[in-house]
VMD Tcl script that builds the backbone (N, CA, C; Angstrom):
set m [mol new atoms 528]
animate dup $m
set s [atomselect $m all]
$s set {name element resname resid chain x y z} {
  {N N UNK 1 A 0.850 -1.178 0.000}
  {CA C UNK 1 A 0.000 0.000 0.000}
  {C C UNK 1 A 0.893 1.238 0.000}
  {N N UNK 2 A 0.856 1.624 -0.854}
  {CA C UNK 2 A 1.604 3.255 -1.307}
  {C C UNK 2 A 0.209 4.315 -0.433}
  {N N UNK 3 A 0.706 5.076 0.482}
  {CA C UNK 3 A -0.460 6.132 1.021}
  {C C UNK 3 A 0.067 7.862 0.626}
  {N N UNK 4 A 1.032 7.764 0.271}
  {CA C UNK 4 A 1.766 8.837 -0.541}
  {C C UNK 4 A 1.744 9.322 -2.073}
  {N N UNK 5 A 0.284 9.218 -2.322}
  {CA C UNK 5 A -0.189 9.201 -3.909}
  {C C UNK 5 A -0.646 9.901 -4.173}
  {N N UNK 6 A -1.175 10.222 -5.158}
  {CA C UNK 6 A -1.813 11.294 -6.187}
  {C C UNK 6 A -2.834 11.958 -5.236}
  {N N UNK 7 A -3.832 10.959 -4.663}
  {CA C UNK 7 A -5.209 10.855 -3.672}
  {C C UNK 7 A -4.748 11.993 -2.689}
  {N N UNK 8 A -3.512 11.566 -1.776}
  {CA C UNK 8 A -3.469 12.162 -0.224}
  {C C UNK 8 A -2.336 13.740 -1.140}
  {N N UNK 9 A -1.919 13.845 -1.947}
  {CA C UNK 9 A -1.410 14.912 -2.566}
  {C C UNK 9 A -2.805 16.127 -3.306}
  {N N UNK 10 A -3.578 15.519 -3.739}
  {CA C UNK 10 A -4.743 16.237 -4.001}
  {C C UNK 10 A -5.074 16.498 -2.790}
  {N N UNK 11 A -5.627 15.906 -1.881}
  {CA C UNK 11 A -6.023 16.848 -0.501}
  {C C UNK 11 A -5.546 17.750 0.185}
  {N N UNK 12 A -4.057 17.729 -0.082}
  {CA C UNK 12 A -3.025 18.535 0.477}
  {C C UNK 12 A -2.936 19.754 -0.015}
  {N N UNK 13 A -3.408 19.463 -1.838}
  {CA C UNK 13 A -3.657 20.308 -2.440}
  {C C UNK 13 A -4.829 21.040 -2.067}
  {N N UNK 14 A -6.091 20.466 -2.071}
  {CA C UNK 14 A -6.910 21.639 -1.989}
  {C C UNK 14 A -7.108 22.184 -0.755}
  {N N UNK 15 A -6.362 21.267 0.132}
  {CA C UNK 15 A -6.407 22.485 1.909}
  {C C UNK 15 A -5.335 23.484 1.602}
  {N N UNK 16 A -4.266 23.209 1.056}
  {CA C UNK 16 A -3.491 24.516 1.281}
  {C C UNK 16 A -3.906 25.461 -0.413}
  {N N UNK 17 A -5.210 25.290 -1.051}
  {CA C UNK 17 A -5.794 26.271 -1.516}
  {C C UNK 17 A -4.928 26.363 -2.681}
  {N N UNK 18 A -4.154 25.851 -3.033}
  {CA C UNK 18 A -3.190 25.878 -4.730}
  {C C UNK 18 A -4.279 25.659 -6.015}
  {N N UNK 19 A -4.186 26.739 -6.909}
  {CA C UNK 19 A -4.671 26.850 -7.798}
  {C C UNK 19 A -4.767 25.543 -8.515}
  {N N UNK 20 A -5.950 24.518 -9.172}
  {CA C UNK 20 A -5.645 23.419 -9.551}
  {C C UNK 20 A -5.352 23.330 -11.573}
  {N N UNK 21 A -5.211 24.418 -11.507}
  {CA C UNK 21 A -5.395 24.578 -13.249}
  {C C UNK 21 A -3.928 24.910 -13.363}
  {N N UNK 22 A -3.057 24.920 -12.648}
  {CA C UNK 22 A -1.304 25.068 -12.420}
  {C C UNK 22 A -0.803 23.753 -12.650}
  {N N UNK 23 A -1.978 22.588 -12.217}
  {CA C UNK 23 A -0.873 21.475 -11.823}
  {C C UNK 23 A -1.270 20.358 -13.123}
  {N N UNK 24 A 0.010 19.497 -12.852}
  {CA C UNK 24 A -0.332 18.936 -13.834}
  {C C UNK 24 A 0.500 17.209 -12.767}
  {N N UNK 25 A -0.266 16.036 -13.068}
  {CA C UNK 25 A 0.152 15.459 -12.219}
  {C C UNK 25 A 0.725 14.203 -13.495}
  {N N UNK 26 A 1.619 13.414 -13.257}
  {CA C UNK 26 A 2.176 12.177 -13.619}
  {C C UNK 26 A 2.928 11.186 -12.162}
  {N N UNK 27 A 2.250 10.064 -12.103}
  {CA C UNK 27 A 2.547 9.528 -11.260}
  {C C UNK 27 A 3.174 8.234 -11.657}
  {N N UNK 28 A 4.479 7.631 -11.704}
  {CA C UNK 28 A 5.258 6.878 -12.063}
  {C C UNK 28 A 5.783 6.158 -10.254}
  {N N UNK 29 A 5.126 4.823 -10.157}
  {CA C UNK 29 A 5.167 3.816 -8.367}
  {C C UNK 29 A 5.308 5.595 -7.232}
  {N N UNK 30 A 6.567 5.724 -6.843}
  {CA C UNK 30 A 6.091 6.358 -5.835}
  {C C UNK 30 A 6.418 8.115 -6.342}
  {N N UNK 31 A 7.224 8.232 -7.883}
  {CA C UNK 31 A 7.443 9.415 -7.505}
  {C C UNK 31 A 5.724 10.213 -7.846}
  {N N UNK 32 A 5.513 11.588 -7.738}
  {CA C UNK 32 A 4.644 12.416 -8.038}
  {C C UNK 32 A 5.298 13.536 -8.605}
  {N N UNK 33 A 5.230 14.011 -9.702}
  {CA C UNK 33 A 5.578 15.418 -10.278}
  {C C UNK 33 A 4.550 16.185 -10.694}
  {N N UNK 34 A 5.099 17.773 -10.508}
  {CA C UNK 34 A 3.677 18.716 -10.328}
  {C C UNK 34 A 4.421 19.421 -11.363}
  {N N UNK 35 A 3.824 20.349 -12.478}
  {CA C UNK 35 A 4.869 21.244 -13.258}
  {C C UNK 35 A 3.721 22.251 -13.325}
  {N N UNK 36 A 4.182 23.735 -13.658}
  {CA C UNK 36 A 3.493 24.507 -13.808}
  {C C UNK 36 A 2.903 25.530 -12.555}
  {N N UNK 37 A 3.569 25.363 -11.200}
  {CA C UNK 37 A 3.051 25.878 -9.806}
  {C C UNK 37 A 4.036 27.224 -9.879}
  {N N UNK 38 A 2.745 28.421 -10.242}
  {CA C UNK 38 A 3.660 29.705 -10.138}
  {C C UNK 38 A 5.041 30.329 -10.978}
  {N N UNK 39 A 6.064 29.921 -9.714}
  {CA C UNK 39 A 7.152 30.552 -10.681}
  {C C UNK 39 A 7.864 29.569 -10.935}
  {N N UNK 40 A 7.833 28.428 -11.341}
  {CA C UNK 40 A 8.392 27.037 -12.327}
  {C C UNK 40 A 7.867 27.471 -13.390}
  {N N UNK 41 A 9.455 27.351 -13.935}
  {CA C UNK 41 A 9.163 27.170 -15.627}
  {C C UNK 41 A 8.146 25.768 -16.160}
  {N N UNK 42 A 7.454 26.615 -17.584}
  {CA C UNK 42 A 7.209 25.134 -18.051}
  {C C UNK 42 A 7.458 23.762 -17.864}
  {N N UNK 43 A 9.071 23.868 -18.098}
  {CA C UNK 43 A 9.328 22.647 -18.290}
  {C C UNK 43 A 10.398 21.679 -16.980}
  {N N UNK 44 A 9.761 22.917 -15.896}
  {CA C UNK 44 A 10.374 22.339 -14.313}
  {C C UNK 44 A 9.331 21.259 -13.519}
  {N N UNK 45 A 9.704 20.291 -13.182}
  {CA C UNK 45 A 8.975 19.892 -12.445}
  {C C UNK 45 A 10.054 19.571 -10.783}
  {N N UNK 46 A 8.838 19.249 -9.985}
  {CA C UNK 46 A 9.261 19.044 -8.609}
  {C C UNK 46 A 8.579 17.471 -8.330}
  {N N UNK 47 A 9.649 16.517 -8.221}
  {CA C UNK 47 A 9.261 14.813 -7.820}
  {C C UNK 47 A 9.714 14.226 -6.392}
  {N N UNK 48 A 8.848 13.624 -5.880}
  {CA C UNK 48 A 9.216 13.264 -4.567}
  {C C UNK 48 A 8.496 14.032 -3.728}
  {N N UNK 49 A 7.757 13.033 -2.740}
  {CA C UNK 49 A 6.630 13.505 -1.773}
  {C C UNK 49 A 7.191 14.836 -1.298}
  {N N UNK 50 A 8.094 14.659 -0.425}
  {CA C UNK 50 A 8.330 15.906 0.781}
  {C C UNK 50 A 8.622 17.294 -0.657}
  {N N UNK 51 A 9.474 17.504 -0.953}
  {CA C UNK 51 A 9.936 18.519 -2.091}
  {C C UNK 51 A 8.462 18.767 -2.671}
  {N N UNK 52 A 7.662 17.836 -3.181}
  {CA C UNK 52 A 6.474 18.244 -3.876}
  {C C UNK 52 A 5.890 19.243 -2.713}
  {N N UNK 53 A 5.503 18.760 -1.388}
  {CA C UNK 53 A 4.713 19.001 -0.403}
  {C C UNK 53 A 5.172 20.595 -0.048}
  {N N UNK 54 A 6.345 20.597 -0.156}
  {CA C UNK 54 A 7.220 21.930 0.398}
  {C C UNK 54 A 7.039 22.523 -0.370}
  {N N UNK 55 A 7.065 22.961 -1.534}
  {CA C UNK 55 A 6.915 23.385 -3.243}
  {C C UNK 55 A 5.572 23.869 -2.763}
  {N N UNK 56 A 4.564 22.921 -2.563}
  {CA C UNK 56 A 3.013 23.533 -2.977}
  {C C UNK 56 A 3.158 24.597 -1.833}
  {N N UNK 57 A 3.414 23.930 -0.670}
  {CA C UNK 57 A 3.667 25.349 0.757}
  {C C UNK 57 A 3.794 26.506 0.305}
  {N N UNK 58 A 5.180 26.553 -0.522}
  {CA C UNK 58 A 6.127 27.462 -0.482}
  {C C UNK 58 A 4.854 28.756 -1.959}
  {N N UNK 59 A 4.161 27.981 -2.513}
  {CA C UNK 59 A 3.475 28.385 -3.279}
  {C C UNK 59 A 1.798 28.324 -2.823}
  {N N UNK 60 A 1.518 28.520 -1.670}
  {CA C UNK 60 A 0.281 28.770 -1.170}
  {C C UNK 60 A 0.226 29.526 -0.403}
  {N N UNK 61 A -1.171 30.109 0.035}
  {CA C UNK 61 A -1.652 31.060 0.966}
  {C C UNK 61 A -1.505 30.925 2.582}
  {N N UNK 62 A -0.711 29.648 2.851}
  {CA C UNK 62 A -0.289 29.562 4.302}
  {C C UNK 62 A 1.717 29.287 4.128}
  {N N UNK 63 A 2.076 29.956 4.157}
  {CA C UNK 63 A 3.825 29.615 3.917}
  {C C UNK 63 A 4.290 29.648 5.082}
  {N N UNK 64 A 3.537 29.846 6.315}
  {CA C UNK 64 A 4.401 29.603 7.609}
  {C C UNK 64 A 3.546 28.175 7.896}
  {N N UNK 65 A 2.906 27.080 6.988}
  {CA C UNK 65 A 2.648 26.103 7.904}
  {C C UNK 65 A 3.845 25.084 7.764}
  {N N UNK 66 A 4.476 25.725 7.393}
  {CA C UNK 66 A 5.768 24.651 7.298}
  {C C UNK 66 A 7.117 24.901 8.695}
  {N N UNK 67 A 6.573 25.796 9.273}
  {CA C UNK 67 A 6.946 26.709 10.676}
  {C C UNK 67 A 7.600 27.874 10.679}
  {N N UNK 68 A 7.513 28.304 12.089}
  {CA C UNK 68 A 7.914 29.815 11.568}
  {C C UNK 68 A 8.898 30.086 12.487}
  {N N UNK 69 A 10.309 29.224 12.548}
  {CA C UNK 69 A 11.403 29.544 12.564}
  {C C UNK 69 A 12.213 28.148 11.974}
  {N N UNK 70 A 13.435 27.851 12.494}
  {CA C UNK 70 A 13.855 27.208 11.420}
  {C C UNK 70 A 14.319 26.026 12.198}
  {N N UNK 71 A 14.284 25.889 13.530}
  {CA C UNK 71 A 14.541 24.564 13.971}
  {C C UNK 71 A 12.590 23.750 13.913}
  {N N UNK 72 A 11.166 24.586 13.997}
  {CA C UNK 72 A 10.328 23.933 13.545}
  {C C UNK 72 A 9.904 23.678 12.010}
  {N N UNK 73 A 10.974 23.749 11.188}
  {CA C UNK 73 A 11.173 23.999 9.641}
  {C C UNK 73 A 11.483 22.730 9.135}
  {N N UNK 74 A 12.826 22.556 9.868}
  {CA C UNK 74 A 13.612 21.345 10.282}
  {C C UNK 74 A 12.884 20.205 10.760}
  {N N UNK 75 A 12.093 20.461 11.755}
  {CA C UNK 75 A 11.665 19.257 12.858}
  {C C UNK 75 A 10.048 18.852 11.516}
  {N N UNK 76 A 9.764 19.757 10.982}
  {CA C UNK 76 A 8.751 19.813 9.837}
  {C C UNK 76 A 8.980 18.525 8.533}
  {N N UNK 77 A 10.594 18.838 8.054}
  {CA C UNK 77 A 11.129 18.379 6.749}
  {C C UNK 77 A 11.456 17.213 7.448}
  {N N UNK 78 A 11.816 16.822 8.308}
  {CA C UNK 78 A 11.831 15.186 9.294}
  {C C UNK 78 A 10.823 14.637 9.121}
  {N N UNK 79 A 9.849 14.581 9.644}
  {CA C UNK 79 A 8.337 14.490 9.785}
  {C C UNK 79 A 7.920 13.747 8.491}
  {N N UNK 80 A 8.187 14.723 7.174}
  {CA C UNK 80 A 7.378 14.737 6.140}
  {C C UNK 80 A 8.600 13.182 5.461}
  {N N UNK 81 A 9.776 13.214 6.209}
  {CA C UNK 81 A 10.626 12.101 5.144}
  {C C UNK 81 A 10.226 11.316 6.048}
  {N N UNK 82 A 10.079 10.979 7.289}
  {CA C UNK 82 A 9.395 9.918 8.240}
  {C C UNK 82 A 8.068 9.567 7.638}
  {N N UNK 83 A 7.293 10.321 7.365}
  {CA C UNK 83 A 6.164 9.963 6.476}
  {C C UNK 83 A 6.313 9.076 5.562}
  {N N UNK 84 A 7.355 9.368 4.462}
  {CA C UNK 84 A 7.423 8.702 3.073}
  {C C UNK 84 A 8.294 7.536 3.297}
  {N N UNK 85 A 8.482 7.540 4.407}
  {CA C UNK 85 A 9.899 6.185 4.699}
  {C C UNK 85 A 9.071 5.409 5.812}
  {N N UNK 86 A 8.224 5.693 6.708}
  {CA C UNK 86 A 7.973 4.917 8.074}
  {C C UNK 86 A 6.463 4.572 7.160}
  {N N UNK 87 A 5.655 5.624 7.536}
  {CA C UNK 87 A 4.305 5.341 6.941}
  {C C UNK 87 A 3.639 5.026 5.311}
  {N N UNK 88 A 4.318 5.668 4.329}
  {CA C UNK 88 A 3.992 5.096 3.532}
  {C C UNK 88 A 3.537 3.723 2.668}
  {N N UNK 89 A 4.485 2.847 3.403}
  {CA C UNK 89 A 4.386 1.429 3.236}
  {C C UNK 89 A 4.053 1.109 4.697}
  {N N UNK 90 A 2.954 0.912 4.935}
  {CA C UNK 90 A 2.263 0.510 5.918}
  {C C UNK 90 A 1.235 -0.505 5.805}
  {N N UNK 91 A 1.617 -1.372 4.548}
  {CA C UNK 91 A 0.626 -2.201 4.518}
  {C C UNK 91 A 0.309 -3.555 5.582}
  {N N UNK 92 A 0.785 -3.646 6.236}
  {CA C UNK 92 A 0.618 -4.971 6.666}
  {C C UNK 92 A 0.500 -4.366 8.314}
  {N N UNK 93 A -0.453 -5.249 9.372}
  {CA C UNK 93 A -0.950 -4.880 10.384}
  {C C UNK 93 A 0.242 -4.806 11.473}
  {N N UNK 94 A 1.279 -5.861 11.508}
  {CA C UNK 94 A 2.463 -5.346 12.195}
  {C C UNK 94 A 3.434 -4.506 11.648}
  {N N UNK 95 A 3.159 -3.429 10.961}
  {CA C UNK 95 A 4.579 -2.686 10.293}
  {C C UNK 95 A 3.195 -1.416 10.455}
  {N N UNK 96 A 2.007 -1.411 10.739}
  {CA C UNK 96 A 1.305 0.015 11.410}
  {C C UNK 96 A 1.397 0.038 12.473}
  {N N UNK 97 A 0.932 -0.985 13.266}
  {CA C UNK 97 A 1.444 -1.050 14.444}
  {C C UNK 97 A 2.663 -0.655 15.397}
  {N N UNK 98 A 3.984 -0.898 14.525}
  {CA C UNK 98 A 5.034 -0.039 14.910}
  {C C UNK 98 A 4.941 1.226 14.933}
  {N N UNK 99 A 4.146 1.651 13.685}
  {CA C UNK 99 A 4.545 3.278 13.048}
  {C C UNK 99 A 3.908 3.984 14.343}
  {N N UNK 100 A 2.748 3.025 14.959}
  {CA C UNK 100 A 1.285 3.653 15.710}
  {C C UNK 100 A 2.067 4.003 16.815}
  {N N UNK 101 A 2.718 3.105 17.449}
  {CA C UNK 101 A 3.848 2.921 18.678}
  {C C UNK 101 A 4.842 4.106 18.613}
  {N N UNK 102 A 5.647 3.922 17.784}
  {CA C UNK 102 A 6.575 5.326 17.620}
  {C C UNK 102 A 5.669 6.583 17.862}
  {N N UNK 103 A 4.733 6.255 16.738}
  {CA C UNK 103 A 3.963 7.981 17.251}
  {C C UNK 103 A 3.651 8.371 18.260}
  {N N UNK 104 A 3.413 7.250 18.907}
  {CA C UNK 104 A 2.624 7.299 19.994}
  {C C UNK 104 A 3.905 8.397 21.041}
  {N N UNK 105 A 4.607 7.648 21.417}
  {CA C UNK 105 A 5.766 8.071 21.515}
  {C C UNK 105 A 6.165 9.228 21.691}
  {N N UNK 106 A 5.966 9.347 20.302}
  {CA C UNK 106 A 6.866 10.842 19.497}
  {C C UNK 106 A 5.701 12.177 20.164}
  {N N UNK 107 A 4.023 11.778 20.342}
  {CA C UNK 107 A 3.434 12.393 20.629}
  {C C UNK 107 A 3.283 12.711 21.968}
  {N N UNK 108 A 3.589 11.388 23.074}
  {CA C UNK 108 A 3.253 11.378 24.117}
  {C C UNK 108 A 4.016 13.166 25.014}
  {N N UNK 109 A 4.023 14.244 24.574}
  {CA C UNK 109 A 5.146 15.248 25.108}
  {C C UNK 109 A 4.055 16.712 24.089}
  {N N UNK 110 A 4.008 16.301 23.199}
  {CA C UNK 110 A 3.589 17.503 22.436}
  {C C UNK 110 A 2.436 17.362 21.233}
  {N N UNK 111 A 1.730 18.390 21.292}
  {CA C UNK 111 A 0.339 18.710 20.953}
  {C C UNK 111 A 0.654 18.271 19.170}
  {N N UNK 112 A 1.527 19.119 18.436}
  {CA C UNK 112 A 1.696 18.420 17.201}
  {C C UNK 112 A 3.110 18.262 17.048}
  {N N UNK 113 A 3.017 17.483 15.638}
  {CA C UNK 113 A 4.161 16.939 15.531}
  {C C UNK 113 A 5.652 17.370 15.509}
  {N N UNK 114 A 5.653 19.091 15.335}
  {CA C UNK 114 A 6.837 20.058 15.517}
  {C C UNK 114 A 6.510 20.801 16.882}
  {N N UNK 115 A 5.544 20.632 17.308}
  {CA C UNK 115 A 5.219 21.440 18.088}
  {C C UNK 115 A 4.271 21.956 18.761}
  {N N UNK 116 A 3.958 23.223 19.097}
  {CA C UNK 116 A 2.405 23.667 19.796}
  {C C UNK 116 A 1.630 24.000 18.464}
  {N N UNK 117 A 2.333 24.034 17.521}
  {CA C UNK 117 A 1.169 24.926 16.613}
  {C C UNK 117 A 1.472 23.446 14.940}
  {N N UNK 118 A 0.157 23.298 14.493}
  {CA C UNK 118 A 0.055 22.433 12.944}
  {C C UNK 118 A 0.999 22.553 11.878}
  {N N UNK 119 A 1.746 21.770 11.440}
  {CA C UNK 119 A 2.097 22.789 10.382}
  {C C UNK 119 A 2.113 21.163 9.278}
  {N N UNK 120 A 2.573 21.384 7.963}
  {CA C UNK 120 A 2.199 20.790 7.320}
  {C C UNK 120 A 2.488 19.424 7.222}
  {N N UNK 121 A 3.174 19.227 8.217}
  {CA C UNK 121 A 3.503 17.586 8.622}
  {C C UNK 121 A 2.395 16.564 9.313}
  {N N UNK 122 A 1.837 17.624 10.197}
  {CA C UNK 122 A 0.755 17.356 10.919}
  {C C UNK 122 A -0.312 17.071 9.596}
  {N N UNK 123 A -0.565 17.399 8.394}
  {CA C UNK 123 A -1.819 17.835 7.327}
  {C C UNK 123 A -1.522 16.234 6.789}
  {N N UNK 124 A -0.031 16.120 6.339}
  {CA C UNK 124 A -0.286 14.889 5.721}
  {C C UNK 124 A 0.360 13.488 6.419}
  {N N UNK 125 A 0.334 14.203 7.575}
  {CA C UNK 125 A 0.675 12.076 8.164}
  {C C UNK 125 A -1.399 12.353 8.607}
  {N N UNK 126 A -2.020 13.025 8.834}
  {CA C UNK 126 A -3.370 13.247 9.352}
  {C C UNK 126 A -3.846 12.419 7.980}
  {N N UNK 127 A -3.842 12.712 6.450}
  {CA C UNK 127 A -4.081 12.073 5.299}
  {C C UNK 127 A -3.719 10.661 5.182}
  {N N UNK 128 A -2.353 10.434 5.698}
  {CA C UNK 128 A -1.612 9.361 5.194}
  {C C UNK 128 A -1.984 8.082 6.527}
  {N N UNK 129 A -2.542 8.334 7.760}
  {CA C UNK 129 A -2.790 7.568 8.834}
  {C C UNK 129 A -4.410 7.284 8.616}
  {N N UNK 130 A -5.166 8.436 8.030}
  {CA C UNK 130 A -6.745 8.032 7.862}
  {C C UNK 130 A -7.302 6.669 7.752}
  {N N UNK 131 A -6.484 5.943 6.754}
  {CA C UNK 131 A -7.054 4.569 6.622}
  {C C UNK 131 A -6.802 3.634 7.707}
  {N N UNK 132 A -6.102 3.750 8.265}
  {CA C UNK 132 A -5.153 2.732 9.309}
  {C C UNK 132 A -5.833 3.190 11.018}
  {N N UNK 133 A -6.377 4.581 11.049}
  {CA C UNK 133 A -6.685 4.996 12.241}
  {C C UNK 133 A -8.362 4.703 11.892}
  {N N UNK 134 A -8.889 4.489 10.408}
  {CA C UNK 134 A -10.256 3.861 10.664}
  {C C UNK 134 A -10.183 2.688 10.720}
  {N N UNK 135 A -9.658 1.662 10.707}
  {CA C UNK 135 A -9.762 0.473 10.884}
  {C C UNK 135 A -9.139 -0.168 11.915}
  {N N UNK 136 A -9.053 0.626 12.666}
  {CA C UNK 136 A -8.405 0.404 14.385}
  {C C UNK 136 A -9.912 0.136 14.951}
  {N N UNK 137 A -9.939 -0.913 16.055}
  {CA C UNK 137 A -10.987 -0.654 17.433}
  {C C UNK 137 A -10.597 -0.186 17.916}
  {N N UNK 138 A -11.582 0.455 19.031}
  {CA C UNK 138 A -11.733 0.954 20.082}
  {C C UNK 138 A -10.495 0.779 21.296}
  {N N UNK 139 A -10.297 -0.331 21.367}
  {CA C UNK 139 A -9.377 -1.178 21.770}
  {C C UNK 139 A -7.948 -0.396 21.656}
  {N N UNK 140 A -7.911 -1.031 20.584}
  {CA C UNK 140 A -6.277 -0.354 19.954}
  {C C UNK 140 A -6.002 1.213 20.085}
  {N N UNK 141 A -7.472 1.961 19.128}
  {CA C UNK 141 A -7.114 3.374 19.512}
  {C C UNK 141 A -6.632 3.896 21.406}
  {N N UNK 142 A -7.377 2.666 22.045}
  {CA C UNK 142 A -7.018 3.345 23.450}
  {C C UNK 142 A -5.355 3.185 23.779}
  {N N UNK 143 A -5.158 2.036 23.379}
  {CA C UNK 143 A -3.713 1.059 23.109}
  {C C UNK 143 A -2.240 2.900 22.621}
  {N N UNK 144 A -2.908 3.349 21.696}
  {CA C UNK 144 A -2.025 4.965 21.347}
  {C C UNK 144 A -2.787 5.649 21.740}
  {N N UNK 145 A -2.715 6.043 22.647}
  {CA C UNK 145 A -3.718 7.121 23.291}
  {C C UNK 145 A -3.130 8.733 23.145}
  {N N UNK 146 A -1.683 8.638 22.492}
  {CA C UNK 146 A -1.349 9.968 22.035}
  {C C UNK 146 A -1.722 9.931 20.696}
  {N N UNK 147 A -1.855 9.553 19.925}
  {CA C UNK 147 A -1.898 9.395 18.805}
  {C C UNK 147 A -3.333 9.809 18.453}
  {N N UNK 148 A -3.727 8.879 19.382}
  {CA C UNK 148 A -5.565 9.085 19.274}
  {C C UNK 148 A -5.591 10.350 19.901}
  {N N UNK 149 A -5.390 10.941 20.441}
  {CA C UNK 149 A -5.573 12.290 21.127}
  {C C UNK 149 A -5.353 13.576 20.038}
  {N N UNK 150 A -4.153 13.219 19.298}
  {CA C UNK 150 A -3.941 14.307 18.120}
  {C C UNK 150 A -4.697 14.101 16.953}
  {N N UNK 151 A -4.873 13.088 16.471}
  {CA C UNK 151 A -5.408 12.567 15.230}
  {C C UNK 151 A -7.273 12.990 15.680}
  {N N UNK 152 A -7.191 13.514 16.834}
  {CA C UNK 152 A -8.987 13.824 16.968}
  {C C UNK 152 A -8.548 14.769 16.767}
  {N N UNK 153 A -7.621 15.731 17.608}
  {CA C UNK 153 A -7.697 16.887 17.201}
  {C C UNK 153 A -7.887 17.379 15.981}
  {N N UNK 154 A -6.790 16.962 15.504}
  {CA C UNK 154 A -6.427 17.613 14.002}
  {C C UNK 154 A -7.505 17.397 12.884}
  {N N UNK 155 A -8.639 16.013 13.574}
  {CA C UNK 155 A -9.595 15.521 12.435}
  {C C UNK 155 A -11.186 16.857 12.973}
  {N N UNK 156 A -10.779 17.669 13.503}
  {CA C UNK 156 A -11.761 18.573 13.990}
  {C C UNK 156 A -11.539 19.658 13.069}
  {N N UNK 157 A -10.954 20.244 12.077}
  {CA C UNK 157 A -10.981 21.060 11.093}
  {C C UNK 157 A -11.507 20.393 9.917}
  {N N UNK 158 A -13.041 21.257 9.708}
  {CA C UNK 158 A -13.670 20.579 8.460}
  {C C UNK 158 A -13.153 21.018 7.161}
  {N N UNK 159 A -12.142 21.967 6.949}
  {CA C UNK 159 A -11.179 22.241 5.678}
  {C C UNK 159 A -10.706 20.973 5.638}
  {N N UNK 160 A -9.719 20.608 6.680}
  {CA C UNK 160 A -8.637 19.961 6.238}
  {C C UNK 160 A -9.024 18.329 6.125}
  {N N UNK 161 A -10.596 18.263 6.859}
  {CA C UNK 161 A -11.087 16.639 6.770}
  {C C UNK 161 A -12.128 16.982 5.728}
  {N N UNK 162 A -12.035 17.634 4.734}
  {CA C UNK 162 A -12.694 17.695 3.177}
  {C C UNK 162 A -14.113 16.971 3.376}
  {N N UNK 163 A -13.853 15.837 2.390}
  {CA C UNK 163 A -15.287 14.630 2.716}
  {C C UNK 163 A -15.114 13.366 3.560}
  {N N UNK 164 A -14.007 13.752 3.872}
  {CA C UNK 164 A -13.630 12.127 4.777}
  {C C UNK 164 A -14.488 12.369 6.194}
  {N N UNK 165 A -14.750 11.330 6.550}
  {CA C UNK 165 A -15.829 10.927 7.629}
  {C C UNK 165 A -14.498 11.409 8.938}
  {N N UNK 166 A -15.555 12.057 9.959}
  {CA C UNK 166 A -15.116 11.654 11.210}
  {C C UNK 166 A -14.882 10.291 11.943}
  {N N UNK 167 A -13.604 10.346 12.655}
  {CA C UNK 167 A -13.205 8.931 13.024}
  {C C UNK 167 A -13.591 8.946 14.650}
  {N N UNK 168 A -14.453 8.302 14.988}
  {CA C UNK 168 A -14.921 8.118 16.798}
  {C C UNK 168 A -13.810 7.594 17.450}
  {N N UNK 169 A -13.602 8.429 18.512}
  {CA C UNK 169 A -12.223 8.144 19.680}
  {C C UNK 169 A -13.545 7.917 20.828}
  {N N UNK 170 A -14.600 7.679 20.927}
  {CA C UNK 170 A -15.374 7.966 22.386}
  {C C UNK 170 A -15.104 6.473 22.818}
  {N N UNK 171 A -14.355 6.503 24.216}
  {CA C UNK 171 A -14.037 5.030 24.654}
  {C C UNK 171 A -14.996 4.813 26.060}
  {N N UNK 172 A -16.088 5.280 26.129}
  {CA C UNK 172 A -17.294 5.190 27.021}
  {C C UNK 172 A -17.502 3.986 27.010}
  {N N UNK 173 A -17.996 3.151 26.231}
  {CA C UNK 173 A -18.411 1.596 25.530}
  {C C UNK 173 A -17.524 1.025 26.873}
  {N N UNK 174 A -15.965 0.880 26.820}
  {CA C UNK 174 A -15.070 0.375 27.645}
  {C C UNK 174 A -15.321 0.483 28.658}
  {N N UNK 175 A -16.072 1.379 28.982}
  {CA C UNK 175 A -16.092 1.207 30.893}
  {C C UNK 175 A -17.441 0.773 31.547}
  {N N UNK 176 A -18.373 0.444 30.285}
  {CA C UNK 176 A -19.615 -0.057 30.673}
  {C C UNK 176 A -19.533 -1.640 31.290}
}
mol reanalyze $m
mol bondsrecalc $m
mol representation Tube
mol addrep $m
């Protein structure tokens, strides 16, 4: 399972508001190339998740969600290659399970993933975990309870959760 595709790059696209008559997409296994965003020449393109992701940033109406100094810039461009290297290939139930664990982890200290405030790392591991955090029980979500704690948060902006369904964290059921 590739979760770093055309699909979770279009959403990324239309939350951070990029003109869609700019882009032009070719998708060859994992790379993605966009040509035509602003000030790229014709015949420039930008391939590879994170660079694509940073590119559309750097060319949209939010350019500090990538942070707004340069060690959460940094802790940002981590994030987004942890994405394409940890989570992307997440197909199989013990190799999410790890990723779920680390996050868990990585979250158990801080609200998002650079920090106190979203920035675009937070937008697409939120895209790239959707499938894997709906097909969790109740159970399990309690099992990452940081994870589950941010992934509600962040699934509470109806921009950035487009048409995708809300995912239920209510672990009431459990104590009946």
């Amino acid at each position: 399972m590739v979760v770093c595709n055309v699909e979770c790059v279009d959403k990324i696209i239309k939350y951070l508001d990029v003109s869609p008559d700019k882009l032009r997409f070719c998708e060859n296994n994992v790379k993605i190339m966009i040509t035509n965003i602003n000030n790229l020449q014709a015949d420039e393109s930008v391939t590879y998740f994170s660079t694509l992701i940073q590119t559309l940033v750097k060319n949209s109406i939010y350019p500090d969600i990538l942070g707004n100094d340069k060690e959460t810039q940094a802790l940002t461009r981590q994030w987004l290659e942890y994405i394409i290297i940890c989570i992307n290939y997440a197909d199989t139930s013990a190799h999410a399970k790890r990723v779920l664990k680390e996050l868990n982890v990585a979250l158990s200290d801080h609200t998002y993933l650079s920090g106190t405030k979203r920035t675009i790392a937070d937008i697409a591991l939120y895209y790239t975990l959707y499938k894997i955090m709906s097909e969790l029980s109740h159970q399990e979500k309690a099992q990452y309870v940081h994870v589950s704690r941010w992934f509600d948060n962040v699934q509470q902006d109806k921009k950035l959760r487009q048409t995708l369904d809300l995912i239920s964290f209510n672990l009431m059921h459990l104590f009946l």
